[in-house]
C-alpha positions as CSV (number, residue, x, y, z in Angstrom):
1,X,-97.8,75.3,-64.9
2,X,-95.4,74.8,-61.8
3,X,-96.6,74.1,-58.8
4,X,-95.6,76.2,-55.5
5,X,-92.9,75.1,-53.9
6,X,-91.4,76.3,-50.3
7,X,-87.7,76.2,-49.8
8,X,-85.9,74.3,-46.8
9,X,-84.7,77.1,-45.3
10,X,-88.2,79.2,-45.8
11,X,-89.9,75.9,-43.7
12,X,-87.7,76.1,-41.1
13,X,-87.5,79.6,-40.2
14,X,-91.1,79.8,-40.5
15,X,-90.9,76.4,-38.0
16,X,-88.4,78.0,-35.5
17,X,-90.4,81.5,-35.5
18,X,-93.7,79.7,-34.4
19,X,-91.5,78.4,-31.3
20,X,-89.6,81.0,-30.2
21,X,-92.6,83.4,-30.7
22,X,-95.0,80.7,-28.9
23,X,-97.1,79.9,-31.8
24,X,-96.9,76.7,-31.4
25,X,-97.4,76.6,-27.3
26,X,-94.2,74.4,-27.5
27,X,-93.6,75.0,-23.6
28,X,-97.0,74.2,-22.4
29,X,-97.3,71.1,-25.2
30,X,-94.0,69.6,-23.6
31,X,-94.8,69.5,-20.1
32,X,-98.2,68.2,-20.7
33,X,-96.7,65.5,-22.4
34,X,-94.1,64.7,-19.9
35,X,-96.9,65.0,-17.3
36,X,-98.3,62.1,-19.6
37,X,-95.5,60.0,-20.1
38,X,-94.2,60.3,-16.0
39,X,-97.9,59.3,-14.8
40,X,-97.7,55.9,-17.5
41,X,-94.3,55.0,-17.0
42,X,-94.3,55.7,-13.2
43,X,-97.5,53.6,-12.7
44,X,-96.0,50.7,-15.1
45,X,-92.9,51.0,-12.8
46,X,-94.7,51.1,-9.5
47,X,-96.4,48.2,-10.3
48,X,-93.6,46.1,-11.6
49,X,-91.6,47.5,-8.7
50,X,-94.2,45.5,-6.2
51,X,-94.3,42.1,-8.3
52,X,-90.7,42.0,-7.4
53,X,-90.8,43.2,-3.8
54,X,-93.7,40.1,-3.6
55,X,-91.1,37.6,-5.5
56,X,-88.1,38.7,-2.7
57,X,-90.5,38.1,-0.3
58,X,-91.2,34.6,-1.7
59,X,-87.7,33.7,-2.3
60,X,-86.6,35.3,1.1
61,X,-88.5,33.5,2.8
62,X,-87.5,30.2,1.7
63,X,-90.5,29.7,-0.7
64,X,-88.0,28.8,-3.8
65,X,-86.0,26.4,-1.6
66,X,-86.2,22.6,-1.3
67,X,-85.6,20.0,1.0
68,X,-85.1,16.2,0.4
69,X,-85.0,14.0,3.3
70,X,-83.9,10.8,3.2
71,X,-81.9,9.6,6.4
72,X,-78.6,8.5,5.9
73,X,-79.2,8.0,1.8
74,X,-77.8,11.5,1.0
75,X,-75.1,11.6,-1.4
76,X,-73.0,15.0,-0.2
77,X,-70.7,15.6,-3.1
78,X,-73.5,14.6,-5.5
79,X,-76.1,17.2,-3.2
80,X,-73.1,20.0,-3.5
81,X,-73.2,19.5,-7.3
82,X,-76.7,20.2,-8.0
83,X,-75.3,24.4,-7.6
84,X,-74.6,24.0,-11.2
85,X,-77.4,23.6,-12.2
86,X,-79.2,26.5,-14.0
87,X,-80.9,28.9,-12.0
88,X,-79.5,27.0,-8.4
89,X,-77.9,29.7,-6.4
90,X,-77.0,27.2,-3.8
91,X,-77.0,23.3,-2.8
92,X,-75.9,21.3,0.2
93,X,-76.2,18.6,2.7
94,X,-77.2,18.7,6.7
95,X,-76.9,16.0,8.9
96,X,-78.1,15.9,12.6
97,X,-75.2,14.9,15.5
98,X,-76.1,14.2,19.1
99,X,-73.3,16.8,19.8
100,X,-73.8,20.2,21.5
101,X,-71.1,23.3,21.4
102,X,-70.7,24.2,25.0
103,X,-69.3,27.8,25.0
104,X,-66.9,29.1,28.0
105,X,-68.9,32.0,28.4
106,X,-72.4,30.2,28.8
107,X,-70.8,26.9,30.3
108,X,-74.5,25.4,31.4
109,X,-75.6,25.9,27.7
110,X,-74.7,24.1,24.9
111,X,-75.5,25.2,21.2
112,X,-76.8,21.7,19.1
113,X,-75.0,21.1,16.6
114,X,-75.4,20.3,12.9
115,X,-72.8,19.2,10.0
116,X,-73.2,20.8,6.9
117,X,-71.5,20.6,3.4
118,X,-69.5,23.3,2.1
119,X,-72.7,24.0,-0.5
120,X,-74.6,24.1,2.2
121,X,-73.1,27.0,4.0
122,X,-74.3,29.2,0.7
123,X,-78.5,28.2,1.7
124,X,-78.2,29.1,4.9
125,X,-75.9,32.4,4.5
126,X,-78.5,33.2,1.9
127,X,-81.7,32.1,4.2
128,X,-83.4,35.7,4.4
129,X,-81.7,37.3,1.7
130,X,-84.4,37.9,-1.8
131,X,-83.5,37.9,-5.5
132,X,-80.9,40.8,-5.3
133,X,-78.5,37.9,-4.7
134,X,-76.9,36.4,-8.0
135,X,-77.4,37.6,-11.6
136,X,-80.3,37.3,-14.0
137,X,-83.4,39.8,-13.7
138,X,-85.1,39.8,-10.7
139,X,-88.6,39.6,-12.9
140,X,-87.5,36.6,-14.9
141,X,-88.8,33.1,-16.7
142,X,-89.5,30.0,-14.2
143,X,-88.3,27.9,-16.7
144,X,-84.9,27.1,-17.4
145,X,-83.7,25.9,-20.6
146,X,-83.7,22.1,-21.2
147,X,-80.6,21.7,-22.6
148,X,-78.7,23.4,-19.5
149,X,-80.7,21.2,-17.2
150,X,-79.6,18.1,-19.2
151,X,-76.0,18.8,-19.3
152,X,-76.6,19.6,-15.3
153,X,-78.7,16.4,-14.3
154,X,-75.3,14.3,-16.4
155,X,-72.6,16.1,-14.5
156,X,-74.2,14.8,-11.1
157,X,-74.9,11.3,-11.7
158,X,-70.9,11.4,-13.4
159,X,-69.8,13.3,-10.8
160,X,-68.5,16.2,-12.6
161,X,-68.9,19.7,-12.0
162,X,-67.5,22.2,-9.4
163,X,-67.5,21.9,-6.0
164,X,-68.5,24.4,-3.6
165,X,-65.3,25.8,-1.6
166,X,-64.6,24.8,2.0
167,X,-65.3,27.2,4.6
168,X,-63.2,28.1,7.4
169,X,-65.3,28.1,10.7
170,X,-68.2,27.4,12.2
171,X,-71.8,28.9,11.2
172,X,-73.7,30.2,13.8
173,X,-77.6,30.9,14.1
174,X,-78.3,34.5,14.8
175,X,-80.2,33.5,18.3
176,X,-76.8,31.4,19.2
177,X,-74.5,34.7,18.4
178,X,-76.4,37.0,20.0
179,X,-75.4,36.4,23.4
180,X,-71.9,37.1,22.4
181,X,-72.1,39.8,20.3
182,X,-69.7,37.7,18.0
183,X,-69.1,38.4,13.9
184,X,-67.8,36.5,10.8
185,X,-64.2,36.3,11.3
186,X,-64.1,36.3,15.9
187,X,-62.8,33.6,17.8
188,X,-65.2,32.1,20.9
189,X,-63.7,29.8,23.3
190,X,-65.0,27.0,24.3
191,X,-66.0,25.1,27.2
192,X,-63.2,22.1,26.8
193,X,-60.5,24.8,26.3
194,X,-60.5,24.9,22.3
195,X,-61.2,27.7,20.0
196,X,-63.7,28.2,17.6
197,X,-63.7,30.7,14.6
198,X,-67.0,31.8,13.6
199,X,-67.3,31.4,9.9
200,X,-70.7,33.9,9.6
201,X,-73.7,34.8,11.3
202,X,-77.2,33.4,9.7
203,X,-80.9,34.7,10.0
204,X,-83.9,31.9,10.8
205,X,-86.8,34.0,11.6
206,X,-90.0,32.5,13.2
207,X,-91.7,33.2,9.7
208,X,-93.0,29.5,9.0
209,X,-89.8,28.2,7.7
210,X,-88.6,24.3,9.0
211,X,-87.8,24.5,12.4
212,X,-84.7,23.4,14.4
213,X,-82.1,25.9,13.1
214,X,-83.2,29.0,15.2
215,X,-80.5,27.7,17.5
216,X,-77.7,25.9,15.9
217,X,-74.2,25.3,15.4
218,X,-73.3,24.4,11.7
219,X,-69.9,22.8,11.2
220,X,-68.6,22.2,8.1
221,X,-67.6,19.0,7.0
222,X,-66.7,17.5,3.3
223,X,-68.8,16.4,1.2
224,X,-67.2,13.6,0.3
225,X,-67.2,12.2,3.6
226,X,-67.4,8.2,3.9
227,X,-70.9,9.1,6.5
228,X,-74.0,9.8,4.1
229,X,-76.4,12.7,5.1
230,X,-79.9,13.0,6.2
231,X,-81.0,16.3,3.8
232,X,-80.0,18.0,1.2
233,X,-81.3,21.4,0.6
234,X,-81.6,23.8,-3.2
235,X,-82.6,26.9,-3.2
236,X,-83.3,27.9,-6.8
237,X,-84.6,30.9,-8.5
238,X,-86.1,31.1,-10.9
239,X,-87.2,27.7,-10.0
240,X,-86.5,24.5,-12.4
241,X,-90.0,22.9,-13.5
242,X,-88.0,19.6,-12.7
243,X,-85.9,20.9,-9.9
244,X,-88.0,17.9,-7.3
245,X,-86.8,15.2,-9.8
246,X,-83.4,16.3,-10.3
247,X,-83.5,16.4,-6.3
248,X,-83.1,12.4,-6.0
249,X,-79.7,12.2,-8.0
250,X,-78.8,12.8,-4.5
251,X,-79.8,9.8,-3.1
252,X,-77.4,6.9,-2.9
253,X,-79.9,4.2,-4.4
254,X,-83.5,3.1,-3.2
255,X,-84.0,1.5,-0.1
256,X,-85.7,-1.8,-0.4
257,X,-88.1,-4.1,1.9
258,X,-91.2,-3.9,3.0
259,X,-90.5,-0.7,5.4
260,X,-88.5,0.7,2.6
261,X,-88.0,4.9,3.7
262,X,-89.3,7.0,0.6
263,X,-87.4,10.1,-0.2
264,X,-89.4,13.1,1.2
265,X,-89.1,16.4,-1.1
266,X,-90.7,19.3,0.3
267,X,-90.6,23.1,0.4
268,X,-88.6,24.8,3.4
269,X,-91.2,27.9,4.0
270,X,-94.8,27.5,1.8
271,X,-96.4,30.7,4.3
272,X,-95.8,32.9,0.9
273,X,-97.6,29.9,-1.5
274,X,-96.9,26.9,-2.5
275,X,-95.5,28.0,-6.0
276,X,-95.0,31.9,-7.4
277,X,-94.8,32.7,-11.3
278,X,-93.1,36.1,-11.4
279,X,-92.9,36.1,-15.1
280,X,-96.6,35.3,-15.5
281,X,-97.4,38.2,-13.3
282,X,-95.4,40.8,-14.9
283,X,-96.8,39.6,-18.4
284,X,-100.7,39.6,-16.8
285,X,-100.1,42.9,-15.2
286,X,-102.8,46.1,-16.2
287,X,-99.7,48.5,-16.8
288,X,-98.6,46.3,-19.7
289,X,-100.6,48.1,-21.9
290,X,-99.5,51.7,-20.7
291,X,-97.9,52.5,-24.2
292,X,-100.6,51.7,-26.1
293,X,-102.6,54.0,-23.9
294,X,-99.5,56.5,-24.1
295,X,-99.7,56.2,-28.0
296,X,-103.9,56.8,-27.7
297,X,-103.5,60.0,-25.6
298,X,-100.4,61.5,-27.7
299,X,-102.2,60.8,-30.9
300,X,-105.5,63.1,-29.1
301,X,-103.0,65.5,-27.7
302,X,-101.1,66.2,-31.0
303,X,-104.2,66.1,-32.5
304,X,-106.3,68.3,-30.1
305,X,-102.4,71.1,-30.3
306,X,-102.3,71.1,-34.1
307,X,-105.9,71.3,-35.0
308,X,-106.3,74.5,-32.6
309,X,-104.1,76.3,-35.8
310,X,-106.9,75.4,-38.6
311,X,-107.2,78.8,-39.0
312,X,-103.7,79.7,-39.5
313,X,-102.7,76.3,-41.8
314,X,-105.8,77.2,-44.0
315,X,-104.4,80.8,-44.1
316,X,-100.7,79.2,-45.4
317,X,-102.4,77.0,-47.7
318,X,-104.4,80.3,-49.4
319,X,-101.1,82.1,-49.5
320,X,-99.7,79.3,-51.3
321,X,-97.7,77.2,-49.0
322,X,-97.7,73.6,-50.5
323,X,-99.4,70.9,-47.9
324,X,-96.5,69.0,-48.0
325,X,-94.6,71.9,-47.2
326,X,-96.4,72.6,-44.2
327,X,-96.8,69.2,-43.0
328,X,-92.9,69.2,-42.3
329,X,-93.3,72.5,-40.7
330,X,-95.9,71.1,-38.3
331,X,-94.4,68.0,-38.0
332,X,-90.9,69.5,-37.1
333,X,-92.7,71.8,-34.4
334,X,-94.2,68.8,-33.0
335,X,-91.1,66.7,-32.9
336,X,-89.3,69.6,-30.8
337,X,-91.6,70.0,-28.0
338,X,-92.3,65.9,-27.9
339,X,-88.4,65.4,-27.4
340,X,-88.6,68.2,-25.2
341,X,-91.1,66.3,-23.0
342,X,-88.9,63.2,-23.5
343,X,-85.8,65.1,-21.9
344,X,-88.1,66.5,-19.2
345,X,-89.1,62.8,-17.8
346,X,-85.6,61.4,-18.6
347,X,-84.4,61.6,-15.0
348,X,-87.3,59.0,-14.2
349,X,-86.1,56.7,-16.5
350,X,-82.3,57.4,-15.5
351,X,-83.3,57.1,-11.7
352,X,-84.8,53.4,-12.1
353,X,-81.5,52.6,-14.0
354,X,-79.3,53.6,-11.4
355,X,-81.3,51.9,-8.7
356,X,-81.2,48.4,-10.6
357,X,-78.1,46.9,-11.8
358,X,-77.4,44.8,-14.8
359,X,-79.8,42.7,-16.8
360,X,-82.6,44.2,-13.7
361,X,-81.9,47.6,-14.9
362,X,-81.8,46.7,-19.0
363,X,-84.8,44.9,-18.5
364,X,-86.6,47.9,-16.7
365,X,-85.4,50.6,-18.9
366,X,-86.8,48.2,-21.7
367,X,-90.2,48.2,-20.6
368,X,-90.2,51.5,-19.0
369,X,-88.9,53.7,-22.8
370,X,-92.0,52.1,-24.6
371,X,-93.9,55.0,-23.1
372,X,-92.1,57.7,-24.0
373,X,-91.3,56.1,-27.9
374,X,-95.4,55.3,-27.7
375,X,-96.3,58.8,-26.9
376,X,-93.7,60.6,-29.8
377,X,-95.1,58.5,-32.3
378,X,-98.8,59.4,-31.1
379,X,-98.1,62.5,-31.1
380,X,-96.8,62.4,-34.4
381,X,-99.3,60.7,-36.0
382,X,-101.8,63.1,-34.0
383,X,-100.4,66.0,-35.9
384,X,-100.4,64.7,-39.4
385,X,-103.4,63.9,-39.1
386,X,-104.6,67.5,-38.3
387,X,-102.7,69.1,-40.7
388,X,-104.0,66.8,-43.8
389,X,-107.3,67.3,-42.9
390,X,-107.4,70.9,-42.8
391,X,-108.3,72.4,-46.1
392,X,-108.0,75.9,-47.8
393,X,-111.2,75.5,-48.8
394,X,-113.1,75.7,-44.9
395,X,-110.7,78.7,-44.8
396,X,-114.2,80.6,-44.0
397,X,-115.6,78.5,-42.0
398,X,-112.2,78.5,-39.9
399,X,-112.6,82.3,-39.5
400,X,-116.2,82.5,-38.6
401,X,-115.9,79.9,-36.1
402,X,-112.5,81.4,-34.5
């Protein structure tokens, strides 16, 4: 005896009648879904969107940078080095002067005035700025990788490495320009008849940060100057776990006796907290497990849409229609209105791509198409399983209880 058999064309024009005719509720299955999907993904997204407006704030405000002190023991060139370092955005020396820059325009005032390396200009351009600067994601490891900081630490004691290039100008403190309304790029005259080009304009905001660069001059100087400095300053994200060691390479030698000074390493701004693991947040946060409830709710909702046809599958399979057969037919109608939901929420996902950039926005769209994948193969599964449990034989029982 043969058994029935349904051709491929019979199962698909059966498939597309139930959707244009609205058998199937396609339209109303579709939006639900993407209702679903947009309220799990945007939640996901809100949340990772504040762990990283929390890290800029950290970083901005100078939680990530660090400051070794050690007066007249810093090594410049070897402090300008440490840039190349994984995961150092910038490195440099300060040094104090009993100088002041006495302006022509504010003759009774003098600016004091502070010599920087070339490195250093980089930290304090970058004081106030989060970690939209430089690449890598913004939600990203703490650690760097040991081998990188190896190679690092041995092109700093040897000397190797690139050097940070010279700037042109001096660097004035936002509370210093204001007066004169001056830019990167204007001249200001001075007192004793010279000129001055301003090299940029930085932010120190009374926010809890070291003191004593509110209002400053920085001049450049270079870093392999014959005077030794007093600091030397790294601001790193994500942070090296032995970023404070790798700190006193830039000290020229220990200082002995019994008053020996100590190298103090220290952290420029610790209002935010003393430490801030992005990457542990983002892995500890509740959305992380959105796409398993995404896959949970499809599988009910596919479940819940197909089983509401009992009646009419148990008719099919009375008529003949092979469960097989009418398993692709269900599963086909269910695959159209899930992608359908897909395309509806796409513009979420393609908005939070064009508002990141680069490994940020790969990393995002990552996490963020989990959901939607989640929720087609819930609802899926959520289908099948309503159609192979249906059987001819309730067929009755379907009818009376319609």
């Amino acid at each position: 005896m043969n058994r029935p058999h349904m051709r491929l064309a019979g199962m698909l024009g059966e498939a597309w009648r139930d959707l244009i005719t609205g058998t199937s509720h396609a339209c109303a299955l579709a939006v639900g879904l993407a209702c679903l999907m947009a309220l799990l993904a945007g939640a996901d997204w809100l949340t990772i969107a504040a762990i990283q407006k929390q890290t800029d704030e950290y970083v901005a405000s100078g939680g990530s940078t660090w400051i070794m002190e050690y007066n007249n023991r810093v090594d410049g060139a070897a402090c300008d080095r440490l840039a190349s370092l994984d995961g150092v955005q910038a490195a440099g020396a300060v040094r104090q002067t009993d100088r002041k820059m006495t302006f022509a325009a504010l003759p009774s005032t003098g600016v004091p005035v502070m010599e920087i390396t070339p490195g250093a200009a980089n930290v304090f351009m970058l004081s106030t700025t989060g970690t939209g600067w430089g690449s890598g994601a913004a939600v990203a490891s703490n650690a760097a990788s040991g081998s990188a900081v190896a190679s690092g630490a041995e092109s700093i004691v040897a000397g190797g490495g690139t050097s940070a290039a010279p700037v042109d100008g001096v660097l004035l403190s936002k509370e210093a320009a204001d007066p004169f309304a001056v830019s990167a790029g204007q001249t200001l005259a001075l007192k004793d008849g010279r000129n001055v080009t301003v090299a940029g304009v930085f932010d120190w905001p009374d926010d809890g940060r070291k003191s004593g660069f509110s209002y400053a001059a920085l001049t450049p100087v270079p870093a392999d100057s014959e005077a030794a400095f007093n600091q030397c300053w790294v601001r790193a994200w994500p942070e090296t776990e032995n970023l404070e060691s790798l700190l006193r390479l830039a000290g020229e030698g220990t200082a002995t006796g019994t008053e020996a000074e100590r190298p103090q390493i220290y952290k420029l701004n610790t209002s935010k907290g003393s430490a801030l693991d992005s990457a542990a947040l983002f892995g500890a946060r509740l959305t992380a497990y959105t796409p398993w409830i995404a896959l949970a709710a499809a599988l009910v909702l596919g479940y819940i849409a197909t089983r509401m046809r009992k009646l009419e599958m148990a008719s099919a399979l009375h008529c003949g229609v092979p469960k097989m057969a009418l398993l692709m037919q269900i599963g086909l109608e269910t695959l159209v209105w899930a992608v359908a939901g897909v395309l509806l929420v796409s513009p979420l996902l393609a908005w939070v791509w064009l508002e990141n950039r680069g490994d940020e926005a790969a990393a995002l769209t990552d996490v963020l198409l989990r959901v939607p994948v989640a929720a087609v193969v819930g609802v899926m599964l959520g289908a099948c399983a309503a159609v192979l449990l249906t059987r001819e034989s309730h067929l009755l029982k379907y009818f009376k209880n319609r």
